[in-house]
Phi, psi and omega in degrees: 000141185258139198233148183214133183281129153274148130266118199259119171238112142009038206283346172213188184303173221208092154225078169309081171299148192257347200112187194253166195200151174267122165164193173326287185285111193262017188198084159294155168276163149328130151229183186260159228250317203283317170245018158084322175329113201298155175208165169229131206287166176284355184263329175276354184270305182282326159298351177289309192268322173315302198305303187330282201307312191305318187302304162010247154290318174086335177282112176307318182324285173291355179276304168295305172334296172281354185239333189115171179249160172278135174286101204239003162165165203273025189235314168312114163319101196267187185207125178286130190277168173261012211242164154204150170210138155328139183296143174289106197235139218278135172252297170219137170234116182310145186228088167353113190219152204290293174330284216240032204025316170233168151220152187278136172233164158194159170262177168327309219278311176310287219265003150318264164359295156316319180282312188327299198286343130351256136352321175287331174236025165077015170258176216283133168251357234266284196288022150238354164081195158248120194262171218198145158276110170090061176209144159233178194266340163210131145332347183251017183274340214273121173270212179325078190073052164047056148267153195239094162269137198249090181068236157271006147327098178231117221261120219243162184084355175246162214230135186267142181234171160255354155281028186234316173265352167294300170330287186308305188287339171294288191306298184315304155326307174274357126278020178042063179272160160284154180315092233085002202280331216215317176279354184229023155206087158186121167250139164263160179213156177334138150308275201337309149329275180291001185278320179264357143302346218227302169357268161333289176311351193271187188248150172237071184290171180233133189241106186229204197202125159270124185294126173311327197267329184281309185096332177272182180292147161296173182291100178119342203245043200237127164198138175311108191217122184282146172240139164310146175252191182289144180085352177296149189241113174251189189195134170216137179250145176245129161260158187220122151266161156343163164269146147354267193192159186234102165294078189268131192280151172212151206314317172274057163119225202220144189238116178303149161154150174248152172274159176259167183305358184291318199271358162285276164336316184275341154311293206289004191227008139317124144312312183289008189238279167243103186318127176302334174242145197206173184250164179194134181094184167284191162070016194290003183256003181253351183108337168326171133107350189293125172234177181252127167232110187270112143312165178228117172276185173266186169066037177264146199246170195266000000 
């Protein structure tokens, strides 16, 4: 299996529903159930990504292939898709900051996590390094006596490193930002830290409906809903096997054949196959969902 690193960024709020939940909030996000951290699960991420090729390419042919057919009645014949992909798992999450308007943060346990899998799948690791705690990536993220304000927050101690602007200036590259966009905002911090940021941070709108006849809310139609916010970074990896078979129409009928997994990956990293920005979650007639999905190549310079 060709296994490949993604980068998910965010362009705009996020909301990968978990379902209705009893408390303040009533249309919660994904999260991971052992940390808590948002996530986006792998079954709403490939469907996602399904909806994308299919808009696309407009080819049933190709949809299946790499995704599998839709199960459309037990009499009906399937096909096992070619991809398997990883739950979308948080990498940095922007944060309200005294400087720099946002900062990108992340902790050990991410990027500890990251190496692990990273290492599990012969990729490159070279460009997280040896990272440090209670560092940032430019000295001009720093207010008074080296503090990093994070929202209401004020995180005392840091020091600008350079394996940190190593981390940043890689992810800004390989997403292809402009320069400093990413590298002049990103700190590691404590777990601890990021664990009651990722709590804490998310956004909680109220969502309602106006009886048209009243001028007030409908009956039933006032709830609460979290959201992801925009720039948040996830990271997933997708693998690719052979195809089954592949259905090519020919002047007599139809001709069989497989991709091998190299060529399963180079559909999906086709523009023209699967668009680097795509919706994904609710809220897609309001502008949610939109994300960016990056491969991470090797060889990125500092």
């Amino acid at each position: 299996m060709k296994r490949q690193l993604y980068v998910v960024r965010a362009l705009s709020a996020l909301h990968p529903g978990s379902g209705s939940e009893i408390g303040i909030v009533d249309l919660p996000i994904q999260r991971e159930k052992h940390t808590g951290f948002p996530k986006i699960d792998a079954s709403s991420f490939k469907g996602a990504m399904r909806a994308a090729v299919r808009e696309t390419v407009q080819d049933d042919a190709v949809v299946q292939n790499i995704f599998g057919s839709d199960v459309t009645g037990v009499d009906q014949p399937t096909q096992a898709g070619a991809i398997s992909l990883s739950d979308c798992r948080l990498l940095a999450l922007p944060v309200k900051s005294l400087n720099n308007i946002f900062v990108y943060v992340t902790c050990p346990f991410v990027l500890n996590r990251l190496q692990g899998e990273l290492m599990y799948t012969a990729g490159d690791q070279s460009w997280i390094g040896s990272y440090q705690v209670g560092t940032v990536s430019s000295a001009d993220m720093l207010a008074i006596n080296d503090g990093l304000v994070l929202d209401e927050y004020v995180l005392d101690g840091f020091v600008p490193d350079e394996a940190t602007h190593v981390i940043a200036t890689s992810l800004e590259q390989q997403l292809g930002l402009q320069s400093g966009f990413m590298s002049d905002r990103f700190a590691i911090i404590s777990d601890e830290q990021f664990g009651q940021l990722c709590r804490l941070g998310m956004e909680v709108n109220a969502r309602i409906r106006i009886n048209p006849e009243s001028g007030t809310v409908a009956e039933g139609a006032l709830f609460y809903e979290e959201n992801i916010p925009a720039e948040t970074l996830f990271y997933s990896f997708i693998g690719a096997t052979k195809t089954k078979r592949f259905a090519t129409k020919v002047e007599n009928g139809y001709q069989f054949k497989e991709w091998t997994a190299e060529e399963v990956m180079e559909q999906l990293e086709d523009p023209l196959v699967l668009p680097p920005v795509f919706q994904i979650g609710g809220g897609a007639t309001i502008g949610h969902g939109l994300i960016q999905l990056q491969p991470v190549r090797e060889g990125v310079t500092s």
